[in-house]
C-alpha positions as CSV (number, residue, x, y, z in Angstrom):
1,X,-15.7,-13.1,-41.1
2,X,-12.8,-13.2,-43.3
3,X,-9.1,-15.0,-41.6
4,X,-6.8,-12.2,-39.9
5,X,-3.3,-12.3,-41.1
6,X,-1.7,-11.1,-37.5
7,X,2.1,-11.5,-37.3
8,X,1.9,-11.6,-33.7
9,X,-0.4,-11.8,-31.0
10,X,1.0,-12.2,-27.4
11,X,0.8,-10.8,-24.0
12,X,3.8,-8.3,-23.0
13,X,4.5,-6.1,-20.5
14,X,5.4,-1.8,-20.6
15,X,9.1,-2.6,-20.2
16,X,9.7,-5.6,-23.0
17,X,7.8,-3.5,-25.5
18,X,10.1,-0.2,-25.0
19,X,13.5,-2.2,-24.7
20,X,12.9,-4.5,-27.2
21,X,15.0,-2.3,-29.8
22,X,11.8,-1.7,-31.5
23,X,10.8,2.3,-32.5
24,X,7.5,2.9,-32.1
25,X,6.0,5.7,-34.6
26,X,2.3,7.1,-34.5
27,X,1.5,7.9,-37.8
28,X,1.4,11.8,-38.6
29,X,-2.1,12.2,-38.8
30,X,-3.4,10.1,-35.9
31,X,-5.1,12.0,-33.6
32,X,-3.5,14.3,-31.1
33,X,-3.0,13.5,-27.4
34,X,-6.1,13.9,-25.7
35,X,-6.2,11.9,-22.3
36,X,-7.2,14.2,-19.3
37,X,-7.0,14.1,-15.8
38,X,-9.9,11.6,-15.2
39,X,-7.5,9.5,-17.4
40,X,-4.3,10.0,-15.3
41,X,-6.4,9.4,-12.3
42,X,-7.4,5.8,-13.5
43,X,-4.6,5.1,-14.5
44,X,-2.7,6.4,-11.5
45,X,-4.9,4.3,-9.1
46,X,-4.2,1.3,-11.0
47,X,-0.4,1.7,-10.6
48,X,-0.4,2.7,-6.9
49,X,-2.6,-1.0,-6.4
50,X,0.2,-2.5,-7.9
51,X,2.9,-0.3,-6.0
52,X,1.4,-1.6,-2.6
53,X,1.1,-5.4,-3.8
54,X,4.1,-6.6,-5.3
55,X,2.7,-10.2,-6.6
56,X,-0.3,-8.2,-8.7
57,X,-0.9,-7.0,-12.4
58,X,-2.8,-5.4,-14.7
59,X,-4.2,-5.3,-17.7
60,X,-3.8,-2.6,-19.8
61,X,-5.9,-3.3,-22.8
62,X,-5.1,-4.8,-26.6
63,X,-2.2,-2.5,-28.5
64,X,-2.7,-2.9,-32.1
65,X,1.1,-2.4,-33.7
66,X,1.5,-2.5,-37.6
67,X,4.6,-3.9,-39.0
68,X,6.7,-1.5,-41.5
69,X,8.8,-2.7,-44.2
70,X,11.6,-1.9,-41.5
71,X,12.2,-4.5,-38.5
72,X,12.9,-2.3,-36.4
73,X,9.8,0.4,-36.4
74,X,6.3,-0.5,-36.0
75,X,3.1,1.5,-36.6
76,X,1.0,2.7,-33.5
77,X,-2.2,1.9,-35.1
78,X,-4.1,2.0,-31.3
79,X,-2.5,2.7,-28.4
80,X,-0.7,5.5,-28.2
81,X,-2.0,7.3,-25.6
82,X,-1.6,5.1,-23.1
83,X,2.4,4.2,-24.9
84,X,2.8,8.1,-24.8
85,X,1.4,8.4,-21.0
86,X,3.9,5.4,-19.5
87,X,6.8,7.3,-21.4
88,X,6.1,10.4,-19.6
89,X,5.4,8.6,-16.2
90,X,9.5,7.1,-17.3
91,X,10.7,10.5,-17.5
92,X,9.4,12.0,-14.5
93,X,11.1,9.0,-12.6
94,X,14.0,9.7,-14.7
95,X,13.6,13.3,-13.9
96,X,13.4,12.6,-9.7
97,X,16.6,10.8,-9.8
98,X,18.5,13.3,-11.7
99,X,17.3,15.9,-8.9
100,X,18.9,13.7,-6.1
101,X,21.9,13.7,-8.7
102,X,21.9,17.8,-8.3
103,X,22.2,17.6,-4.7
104,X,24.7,15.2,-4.4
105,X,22.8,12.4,-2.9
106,X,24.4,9.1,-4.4
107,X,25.6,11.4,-6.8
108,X,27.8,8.4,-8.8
109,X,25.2,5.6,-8.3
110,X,22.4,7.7,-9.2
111,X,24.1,9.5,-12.1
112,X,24.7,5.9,-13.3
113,X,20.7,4.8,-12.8
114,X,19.6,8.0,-15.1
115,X,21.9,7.0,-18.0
116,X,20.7,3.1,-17.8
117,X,17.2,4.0,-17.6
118,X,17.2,6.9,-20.3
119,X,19.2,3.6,-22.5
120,X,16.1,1.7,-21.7
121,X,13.1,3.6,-21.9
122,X,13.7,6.9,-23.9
123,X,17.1,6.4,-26.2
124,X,20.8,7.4,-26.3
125,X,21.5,10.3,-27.0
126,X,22.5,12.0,-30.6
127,X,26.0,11.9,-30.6
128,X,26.3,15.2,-32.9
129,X,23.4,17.3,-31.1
130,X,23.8,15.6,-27.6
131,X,20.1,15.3,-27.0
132,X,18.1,12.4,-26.4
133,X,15.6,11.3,-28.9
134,X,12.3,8.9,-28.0
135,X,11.9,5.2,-28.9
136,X,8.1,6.6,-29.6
137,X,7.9,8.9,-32.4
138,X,4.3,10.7,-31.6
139,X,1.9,12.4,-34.4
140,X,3.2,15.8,-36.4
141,X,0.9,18.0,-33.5
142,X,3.0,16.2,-30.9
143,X,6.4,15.2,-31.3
144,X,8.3,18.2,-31.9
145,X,6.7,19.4,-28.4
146,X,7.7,15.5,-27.1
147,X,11.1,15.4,-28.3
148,X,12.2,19.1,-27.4
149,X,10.6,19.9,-24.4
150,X,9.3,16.4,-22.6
151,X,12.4,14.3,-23.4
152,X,14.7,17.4,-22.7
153,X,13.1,18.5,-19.8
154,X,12.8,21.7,-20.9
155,X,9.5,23.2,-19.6
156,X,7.7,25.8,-22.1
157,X,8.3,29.4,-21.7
158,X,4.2,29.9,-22.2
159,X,2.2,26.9,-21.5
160,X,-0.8,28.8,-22.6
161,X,0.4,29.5,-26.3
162,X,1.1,26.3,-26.9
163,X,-1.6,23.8,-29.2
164,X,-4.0,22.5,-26.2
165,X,-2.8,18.8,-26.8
166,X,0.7,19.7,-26.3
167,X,-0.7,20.9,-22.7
168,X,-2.2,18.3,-21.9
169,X,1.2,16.3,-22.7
170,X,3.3,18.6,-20.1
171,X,0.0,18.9,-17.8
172,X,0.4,15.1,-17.8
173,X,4.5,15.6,-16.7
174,X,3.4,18.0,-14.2
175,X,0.5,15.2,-12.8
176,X,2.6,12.6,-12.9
177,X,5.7,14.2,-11.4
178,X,3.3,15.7,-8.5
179,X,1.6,12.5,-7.5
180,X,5.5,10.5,-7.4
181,X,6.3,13.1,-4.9
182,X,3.9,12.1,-3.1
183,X,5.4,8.2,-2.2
184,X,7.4,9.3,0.2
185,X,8.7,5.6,1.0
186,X,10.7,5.7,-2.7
187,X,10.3,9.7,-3.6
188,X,14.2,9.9,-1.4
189,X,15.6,7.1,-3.2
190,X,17.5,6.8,-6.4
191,X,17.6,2.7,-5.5
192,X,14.1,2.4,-5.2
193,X,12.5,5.1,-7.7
194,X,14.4,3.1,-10.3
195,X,12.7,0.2,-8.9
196,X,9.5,1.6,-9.5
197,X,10.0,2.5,-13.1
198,X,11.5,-1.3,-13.9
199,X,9.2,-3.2,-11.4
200,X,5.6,-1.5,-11.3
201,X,5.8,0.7,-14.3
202,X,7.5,-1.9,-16.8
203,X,7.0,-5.1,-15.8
204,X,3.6,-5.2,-14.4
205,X,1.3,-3.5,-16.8
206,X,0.6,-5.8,-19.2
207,X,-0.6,-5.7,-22.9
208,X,-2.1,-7.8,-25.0
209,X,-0.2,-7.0,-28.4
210,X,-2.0,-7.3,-31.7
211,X,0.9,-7.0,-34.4
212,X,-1.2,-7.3,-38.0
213,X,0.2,-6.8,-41.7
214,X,-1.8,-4.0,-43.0
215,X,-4.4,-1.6,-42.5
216,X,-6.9,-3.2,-43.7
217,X,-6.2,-6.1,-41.0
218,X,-6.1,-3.3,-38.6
219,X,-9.4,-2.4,-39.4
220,X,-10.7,-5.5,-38.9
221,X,-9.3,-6.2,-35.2
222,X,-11.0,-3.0,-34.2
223,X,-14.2,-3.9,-35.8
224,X,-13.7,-7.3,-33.8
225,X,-12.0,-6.2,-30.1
226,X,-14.3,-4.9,-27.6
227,X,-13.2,-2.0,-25.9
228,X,-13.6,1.5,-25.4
229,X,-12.9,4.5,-28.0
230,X,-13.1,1.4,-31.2
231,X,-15.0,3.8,-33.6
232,X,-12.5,6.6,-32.8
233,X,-10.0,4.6,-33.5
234,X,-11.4,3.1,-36.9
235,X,-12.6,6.6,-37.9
236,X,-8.0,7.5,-37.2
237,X,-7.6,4.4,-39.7
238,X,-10.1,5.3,-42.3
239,X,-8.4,9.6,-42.1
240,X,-5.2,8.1,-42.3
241,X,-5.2,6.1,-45.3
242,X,-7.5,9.1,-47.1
243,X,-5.0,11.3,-46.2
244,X,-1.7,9.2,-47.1
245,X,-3.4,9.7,-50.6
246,X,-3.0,13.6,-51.2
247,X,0.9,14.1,-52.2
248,X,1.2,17.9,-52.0
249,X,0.9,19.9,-48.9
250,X,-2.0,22.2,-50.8
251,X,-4.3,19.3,-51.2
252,X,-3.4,17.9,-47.7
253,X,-4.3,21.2,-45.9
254,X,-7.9,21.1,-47.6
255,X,-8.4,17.7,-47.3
256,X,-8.0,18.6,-43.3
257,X,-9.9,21.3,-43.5
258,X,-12.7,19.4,-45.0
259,X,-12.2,16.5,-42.3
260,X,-12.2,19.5,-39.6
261,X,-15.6,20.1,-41.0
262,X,-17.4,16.9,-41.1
263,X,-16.0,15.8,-38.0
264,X,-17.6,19.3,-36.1
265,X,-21.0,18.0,-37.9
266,X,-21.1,14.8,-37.1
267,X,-18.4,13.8,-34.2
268,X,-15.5,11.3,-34.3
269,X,-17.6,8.2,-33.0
270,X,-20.2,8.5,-35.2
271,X,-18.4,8.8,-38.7
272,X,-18.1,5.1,-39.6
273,X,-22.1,5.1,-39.4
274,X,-22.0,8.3,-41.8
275,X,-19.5,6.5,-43.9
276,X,-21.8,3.2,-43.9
277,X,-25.2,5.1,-44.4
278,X,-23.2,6.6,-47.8
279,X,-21.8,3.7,-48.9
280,X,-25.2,1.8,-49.0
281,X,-26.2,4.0,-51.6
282,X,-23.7,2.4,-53.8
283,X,-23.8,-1.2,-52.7
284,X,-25.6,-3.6,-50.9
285,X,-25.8,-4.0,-47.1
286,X,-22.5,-3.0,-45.7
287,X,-21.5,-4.7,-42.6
288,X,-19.2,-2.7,-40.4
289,X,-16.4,-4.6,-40.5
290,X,-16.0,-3.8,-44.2
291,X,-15.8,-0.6,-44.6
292,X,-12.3,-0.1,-44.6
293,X,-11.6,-2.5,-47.2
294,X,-14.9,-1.1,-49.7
295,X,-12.6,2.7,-49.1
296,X,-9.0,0.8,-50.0
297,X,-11.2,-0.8,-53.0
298,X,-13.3,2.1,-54.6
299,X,-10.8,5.4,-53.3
300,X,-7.2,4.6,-54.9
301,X,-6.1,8.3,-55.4
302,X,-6.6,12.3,-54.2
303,X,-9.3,12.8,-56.7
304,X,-11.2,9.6,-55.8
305,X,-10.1,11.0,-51.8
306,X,-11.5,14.4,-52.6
307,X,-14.8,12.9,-54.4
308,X,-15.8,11.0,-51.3
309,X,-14.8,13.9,-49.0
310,X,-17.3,15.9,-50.8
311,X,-20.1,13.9,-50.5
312,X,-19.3,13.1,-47.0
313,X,-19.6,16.6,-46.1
314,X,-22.6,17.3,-48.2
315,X,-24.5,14.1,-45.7
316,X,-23.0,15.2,-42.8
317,X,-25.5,17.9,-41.9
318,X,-28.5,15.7,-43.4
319,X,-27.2,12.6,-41.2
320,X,-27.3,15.0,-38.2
321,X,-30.6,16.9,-38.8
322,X,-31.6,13.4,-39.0
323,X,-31.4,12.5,-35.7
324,X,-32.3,15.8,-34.2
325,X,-36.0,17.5,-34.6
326,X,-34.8,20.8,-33.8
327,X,-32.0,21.5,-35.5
328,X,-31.6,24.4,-38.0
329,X,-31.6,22.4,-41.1
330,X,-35.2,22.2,-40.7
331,X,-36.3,25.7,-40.6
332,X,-37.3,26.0,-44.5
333,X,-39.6,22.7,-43.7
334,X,-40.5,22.8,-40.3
335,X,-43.2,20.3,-41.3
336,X,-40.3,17.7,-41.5
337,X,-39.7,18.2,-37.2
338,X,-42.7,16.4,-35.9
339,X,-41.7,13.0,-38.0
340,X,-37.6,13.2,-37.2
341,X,-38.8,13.8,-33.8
342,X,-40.5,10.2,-34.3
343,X,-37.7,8.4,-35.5
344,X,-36.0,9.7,-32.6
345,X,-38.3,8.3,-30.1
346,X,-38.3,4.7,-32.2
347,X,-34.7,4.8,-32.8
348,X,-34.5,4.0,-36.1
349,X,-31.7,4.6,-38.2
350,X,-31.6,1.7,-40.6
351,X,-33.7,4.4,-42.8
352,X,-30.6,7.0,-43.3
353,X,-29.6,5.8,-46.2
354,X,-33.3,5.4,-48.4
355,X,-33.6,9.4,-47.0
356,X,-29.8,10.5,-47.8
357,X,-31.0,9.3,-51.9
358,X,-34.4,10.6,-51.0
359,X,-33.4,14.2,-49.9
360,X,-31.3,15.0,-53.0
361,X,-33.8,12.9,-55.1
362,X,-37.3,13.9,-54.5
363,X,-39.5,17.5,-54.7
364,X,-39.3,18.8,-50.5
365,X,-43.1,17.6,-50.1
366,X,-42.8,14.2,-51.3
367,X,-40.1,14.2,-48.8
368,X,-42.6,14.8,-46.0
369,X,-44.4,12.4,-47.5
370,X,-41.7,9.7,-47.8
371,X,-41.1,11.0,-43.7
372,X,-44.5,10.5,-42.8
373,X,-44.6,7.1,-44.7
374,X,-41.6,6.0,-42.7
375,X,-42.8,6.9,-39.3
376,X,-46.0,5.0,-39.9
377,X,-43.5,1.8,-41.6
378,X,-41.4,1.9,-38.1
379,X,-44.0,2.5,-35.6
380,X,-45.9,-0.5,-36.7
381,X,-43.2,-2.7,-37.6
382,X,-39.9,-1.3,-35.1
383,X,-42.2,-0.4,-31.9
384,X,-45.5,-2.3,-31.9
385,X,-45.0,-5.6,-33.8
386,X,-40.8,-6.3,-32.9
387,X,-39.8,-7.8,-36.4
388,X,-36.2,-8.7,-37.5
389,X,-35.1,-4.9,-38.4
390,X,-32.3,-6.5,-40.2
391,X,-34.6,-7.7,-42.6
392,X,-36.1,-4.3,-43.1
393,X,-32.8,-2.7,-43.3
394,X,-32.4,-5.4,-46.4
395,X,-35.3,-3.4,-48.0
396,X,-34.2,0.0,-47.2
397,X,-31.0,-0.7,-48.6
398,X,-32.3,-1.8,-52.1
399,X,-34.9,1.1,-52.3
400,X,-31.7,3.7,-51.5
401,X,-29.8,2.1,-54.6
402,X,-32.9,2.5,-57.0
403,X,-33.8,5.9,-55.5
404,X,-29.5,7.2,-56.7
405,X,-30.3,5.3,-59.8
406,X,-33.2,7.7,-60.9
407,X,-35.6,4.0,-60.9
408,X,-37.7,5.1,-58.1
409,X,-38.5,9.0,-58.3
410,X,-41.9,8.9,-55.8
411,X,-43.0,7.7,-51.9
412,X,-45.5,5.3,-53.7
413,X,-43.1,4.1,-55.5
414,X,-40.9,3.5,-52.1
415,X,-43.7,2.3,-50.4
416,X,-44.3,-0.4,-53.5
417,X,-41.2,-2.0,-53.0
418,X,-41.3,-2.1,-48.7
419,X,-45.2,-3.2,-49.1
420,X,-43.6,-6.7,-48.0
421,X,-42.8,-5.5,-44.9
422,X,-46.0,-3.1,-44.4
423,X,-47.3,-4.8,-41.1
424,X,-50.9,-6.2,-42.1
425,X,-54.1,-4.3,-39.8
426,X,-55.0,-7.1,-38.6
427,X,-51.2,-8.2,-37.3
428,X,-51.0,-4.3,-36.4
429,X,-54.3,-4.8,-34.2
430,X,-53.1,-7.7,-32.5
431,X,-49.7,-6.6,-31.4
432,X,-51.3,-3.5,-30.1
433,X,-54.0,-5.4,-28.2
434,X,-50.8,-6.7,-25.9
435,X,-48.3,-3.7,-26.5
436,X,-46.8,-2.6,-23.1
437,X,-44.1,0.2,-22.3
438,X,-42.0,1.0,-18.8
439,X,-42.8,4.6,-18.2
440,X,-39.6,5.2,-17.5
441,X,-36.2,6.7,-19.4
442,X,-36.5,6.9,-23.0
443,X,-39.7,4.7,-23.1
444,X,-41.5,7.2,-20.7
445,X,-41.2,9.7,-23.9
446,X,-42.7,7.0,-26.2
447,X,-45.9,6.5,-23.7
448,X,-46.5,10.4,-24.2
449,X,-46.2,10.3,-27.8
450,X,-49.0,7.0,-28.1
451,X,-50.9,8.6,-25.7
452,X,-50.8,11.9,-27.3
453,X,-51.5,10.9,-30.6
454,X,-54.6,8.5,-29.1
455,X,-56.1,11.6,-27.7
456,X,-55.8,14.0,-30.5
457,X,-57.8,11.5,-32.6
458,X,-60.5,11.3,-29.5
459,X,-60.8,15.3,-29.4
460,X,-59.8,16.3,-32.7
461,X,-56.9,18.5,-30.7
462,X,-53.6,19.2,-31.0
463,X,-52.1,18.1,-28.1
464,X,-49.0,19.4,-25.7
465,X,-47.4,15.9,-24.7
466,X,-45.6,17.6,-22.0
467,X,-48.4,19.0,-20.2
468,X,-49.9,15.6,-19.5
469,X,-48.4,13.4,-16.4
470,X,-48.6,9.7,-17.4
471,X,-51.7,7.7,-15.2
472,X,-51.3,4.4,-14.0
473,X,-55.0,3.6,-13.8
474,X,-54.1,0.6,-11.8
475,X,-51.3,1.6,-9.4
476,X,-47.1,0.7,-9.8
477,X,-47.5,0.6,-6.0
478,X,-51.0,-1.9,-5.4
479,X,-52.5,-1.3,-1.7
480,X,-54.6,-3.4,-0.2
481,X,-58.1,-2.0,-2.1
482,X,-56.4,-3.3,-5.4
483,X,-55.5,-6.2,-4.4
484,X,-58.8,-8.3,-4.6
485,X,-58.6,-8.1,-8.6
486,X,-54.5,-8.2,-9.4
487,X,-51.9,-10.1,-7.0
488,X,-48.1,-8.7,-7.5
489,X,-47.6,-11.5,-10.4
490,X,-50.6,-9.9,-12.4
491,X,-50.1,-6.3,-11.2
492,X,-46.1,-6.6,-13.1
493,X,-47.5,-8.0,-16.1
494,X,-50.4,-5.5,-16.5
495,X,-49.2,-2.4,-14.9
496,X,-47.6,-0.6,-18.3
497,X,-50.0,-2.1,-20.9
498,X,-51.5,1.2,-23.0
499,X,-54.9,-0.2,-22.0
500,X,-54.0,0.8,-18.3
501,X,-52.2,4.2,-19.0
502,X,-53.8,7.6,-19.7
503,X,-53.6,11.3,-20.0
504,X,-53.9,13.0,-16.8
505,X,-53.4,16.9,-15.7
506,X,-50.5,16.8,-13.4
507,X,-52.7,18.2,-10.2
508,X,-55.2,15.5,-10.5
509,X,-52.6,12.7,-11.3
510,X,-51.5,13.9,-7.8
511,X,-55.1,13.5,-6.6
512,X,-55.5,9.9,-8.1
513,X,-52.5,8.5,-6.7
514,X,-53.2,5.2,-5.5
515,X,-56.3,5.3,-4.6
516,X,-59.2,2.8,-5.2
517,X,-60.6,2.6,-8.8
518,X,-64.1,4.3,-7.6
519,X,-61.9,7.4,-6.4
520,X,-59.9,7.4,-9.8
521,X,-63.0,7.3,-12.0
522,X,-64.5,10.2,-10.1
523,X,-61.4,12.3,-10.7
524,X,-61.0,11.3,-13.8
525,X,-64.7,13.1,-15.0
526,X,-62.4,16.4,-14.3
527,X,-60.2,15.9,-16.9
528,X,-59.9,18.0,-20.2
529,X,-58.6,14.8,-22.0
530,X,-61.4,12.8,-23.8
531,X,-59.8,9.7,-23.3
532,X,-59.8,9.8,-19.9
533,X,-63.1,11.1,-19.6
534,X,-64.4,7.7,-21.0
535,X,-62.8,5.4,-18.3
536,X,-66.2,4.3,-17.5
537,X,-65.6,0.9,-16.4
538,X,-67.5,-0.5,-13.3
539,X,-64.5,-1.7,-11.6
540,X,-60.8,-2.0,-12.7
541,X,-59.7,-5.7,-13.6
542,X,-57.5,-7.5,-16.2
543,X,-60.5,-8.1,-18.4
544,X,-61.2,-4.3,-18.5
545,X,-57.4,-3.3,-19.3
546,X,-57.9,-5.9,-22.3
547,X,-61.3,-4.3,-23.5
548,X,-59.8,-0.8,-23.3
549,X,-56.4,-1.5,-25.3
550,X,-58.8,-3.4,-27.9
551,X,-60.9,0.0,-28.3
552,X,-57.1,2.2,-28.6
553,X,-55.7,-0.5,-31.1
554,X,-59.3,0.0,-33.5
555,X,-58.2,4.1,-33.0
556,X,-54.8,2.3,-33.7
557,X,-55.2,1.0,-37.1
558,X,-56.4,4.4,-38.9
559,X,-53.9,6.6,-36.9
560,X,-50.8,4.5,-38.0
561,X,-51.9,4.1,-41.5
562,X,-49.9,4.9,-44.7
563,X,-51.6,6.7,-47.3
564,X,-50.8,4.1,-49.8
565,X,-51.5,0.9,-48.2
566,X,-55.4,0.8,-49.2
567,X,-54.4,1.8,-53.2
């Protein structure tokens, strides 16, 4: 990965970042303030471990700061809800003392502490308008309702008419300011809430701070750090320097209306993968940790800005039908539900971007067929065989850049240029012979699906996957009738192997249980499914799992089999 220019990296603490003359600024169209209770509750809990052990810390994450051309501001490029959140905690303590002010309790002293610690932690105050202005600057949503009401004290006339951020900023206040009230061995004292604010607040919740040249660098120690809420704040870098591009207020206000749009369709965490999955049909792989600078490099002004908003938003509901079988942008070609659903259950996304060039591309039924061709490509080589899918992603990649370029225009064509990676019959055959799945979570869906599809080429029926309960021909649970052919070692490796699982009506799966194989095969002659209807077997042993999966992987072979590979 390419050298990060940082200007600073050091650990520091709540207090020496607000009193260290620096002004912190979130930039204006960062996202609003968003933390909740759950968040206050955390963080809460955190301070009152401190509060009851004087020789502890903690560690409050990394706090990425940008440098400005001023040395006295820097950028809040992450971080500022949990900056925002300590400032409020310092003026509710601010605020307690100035109430034992008002009934003359240390009036002098305590008068004294509230100016010192507004100096410190919130700023002096405006000589000419005589109010007291933060040393955090938050977003455009934010910091009118933060400077006038929060800093002022002034508590909103109608909390409900206000923008639902700016509630959760005074609901914040109002948490805060409730749960200080609550430590009754400080709540009386001026002496001692002080102490809390400089002490437990300031000095012993500590940062790791992350002070970097650019955006671009930015970008990059997000892509890098591993914490929570990364994409959100990548996807707040990658807005902000789009929208820093549109100079009027006209083109700003669609720009955000177009952003509203494609964030509704795709959510906040999963735009840099939109962004990715587009940019790939430009250039080769893109690795994460690039796209910031491929933006900065290709998008320079608003029309460039409003170019890539556009096609953003005309993926955006492709990229999310993608990923879900029943949503509406399927209902002209419902045909297309039955293979997203299979992608689904393989989990294979390194496709988007050969089926973003596709979709626009290609006539609707040779996208089914490019669809179908894909499930059959991932099935064999994603779910049965395990091969490097970076090195099918390679090939994806390439076949979305000639699909935009008008070089490849049919699935035969597509399926020409992956035939390297088309898993061989034979390979496919062997892989299957040993294929086992945990029937449980995600994978118990997967079962179903193999199952399902072994049995509709058995019967020659459609078949309901959800009507069937999953049989463990030999037992999860072995008693003592099973154990003369499988101990526990060979029962764990040969419990989930397809050769061992079948389709069973839920009634007589209840029947089976785990009874001996002689009992099993009985009930299993009751069964509509064919495949279980031939579990004919003599007894139940290793040998006969193995001969049964080799019979499903020949049935295999033909029913995972692309329409191209034998032309």
């Amino acid at each position: 990965m390419a050298r990060i220019n940082l200007l600073d990296t050091r650990t520091t603490s709540f207090g020496e970042l607000i009193s260290n003359g620096k002004n912190y600024q979130v930039p204006i169209f960062q996202r609003d303030y968003s933390w909740q209770e759950e968040n206050w509750d955390d963080l809460w809990d955190d301070i009152l471990a401190l509060h009851t052990n004087s020789n502890s810390s903690h560690y409050m994450g990394a706090l990425v700061l940008q440098n400005s051309n001023s040395d006295k501001n820097l950028t809040i490029i992450d971080g500022q809800q949990r900056l925002a959140t300590l400032s409020i905690i310092a003026i509710v303590v601010i605020d307690k003392i100035q109430k034992l002010v008002e009934i003359d309790q240390s009036k002098e002293a305590n008068q004294e502490r509230v100016e010192i610690l507004r100096r410190t932690y919130i700023s002096d105050k405006d000589p000419r308008s005589l109010r007291y202005s933060s040393k955090i600057t938050l977003n455009e949503t934010n910091n009118d309702f933060y400077q006038s009401n929060l800093i002022n004290l002034r508590k909103p006339l109608n909390i409900r008419a206000i923008v639902k951020s700016n509630q959760l900023l005074w609901r914040a206040f109002e948490y805060f300011s409730k749960h200080i009230e609550e430590l009754k061995d400080i709540i009386s004292s001026g002496e001692k809430l002080a102490e809390f604010l400089t002490d437990t607040i300031a000095q012993r919740l500590i940062f790791i701070q992350i002070t970097v040249e650019n955006e671009l660098n930015a970008y990059t120690v997000f892509e890098t750090l591993n914490s929570r809420g990364i994409e959100l704040s990548s996807t707040d870098l990658l807005k902000n320097y789009l929208f820093s591009l549109f100079p009027g207020p006209d083109d700003l206000q669609e720009a955000r209306r177009q952003w509203r749009r494609i964030i509704t369709t795709v959510q906040m965490e999963k735009f840099p993968e939109l962004l990715r999955y587009y940019l790939s049909l430009k250039y080769p792989k893109i690795k994460g940790g690039r796209l910031f600078k491929v933006v900065r490099e290709s998008v320079q002004e608003a029309e460039q800005a409003f170019a890539l908003l556009d096609q953003l938003e005309n993926y955006s509901s492709l990229y999310s039908a993608l990923g879900n079988a029943h949503d509406d942008f399927w209902q002209d070609h419902p045909e297309n539900r039955s293979y997203i659903r299979e992608l689904e259950l393989f989990r294979v996304k390194q496709v988007y971007p050969t089926l973003f060039a596709a979709y626009t591309s290609f006539l609707p039924e040779d996208f089914t067929r490019l669809l179908k061709l894909i499930c059959v490509f991932s099935f064999r080589y994603n779910v049965v065989c395990h091969l490097n899918p970076s090195e099918l992603e390679i090939l994806y990649n390439k076949v979305a850049n000639l699909i935009a370029k008008g070089e490849i225009t049919t699935p035969k064509q597509v399926f020409d240029h992956l035939r390297p990676a088309y898993v061989p019959d034979e390979k496919f055959r062997q892989d299957f012979c040993l294929l086992a799945i945990p029937t449980k979570g995600q994978k118990k869906k997967l079962v179903r699906y193999i199952l399902g599809r072994l049995e509709k080429d058995v019967s020659g029926l459609e078949i309901n996957e959800d009507s069937f309960s999953i049989e463990h021909i030999l037992p999860e649970s072995i008693s003592s009738n099973w154990r003369q052919n499988f101990d526990d070692n060979v029962t764990e490796l040969m419990v989930y192997r397809l050769g061992n699982l079948t389709p069973l009506e839920p009634s007589l799966n209840r029947d089976a249980g785990s009874n001996s194989f002689p009992v099993k095969r009985g009930i299993y002659q009751r069964s509509s499914y064919k495949l279980t209807q031939n579990i004919l077997a003599e007894e139940w042993t290793p040998d006969a799992i193995s001969r049964r999966q080799e019979d499903l992987a020949k049935r295999a072979i033909h029913i995972w089999s692309s329409d191209f590979g034998n032309q």
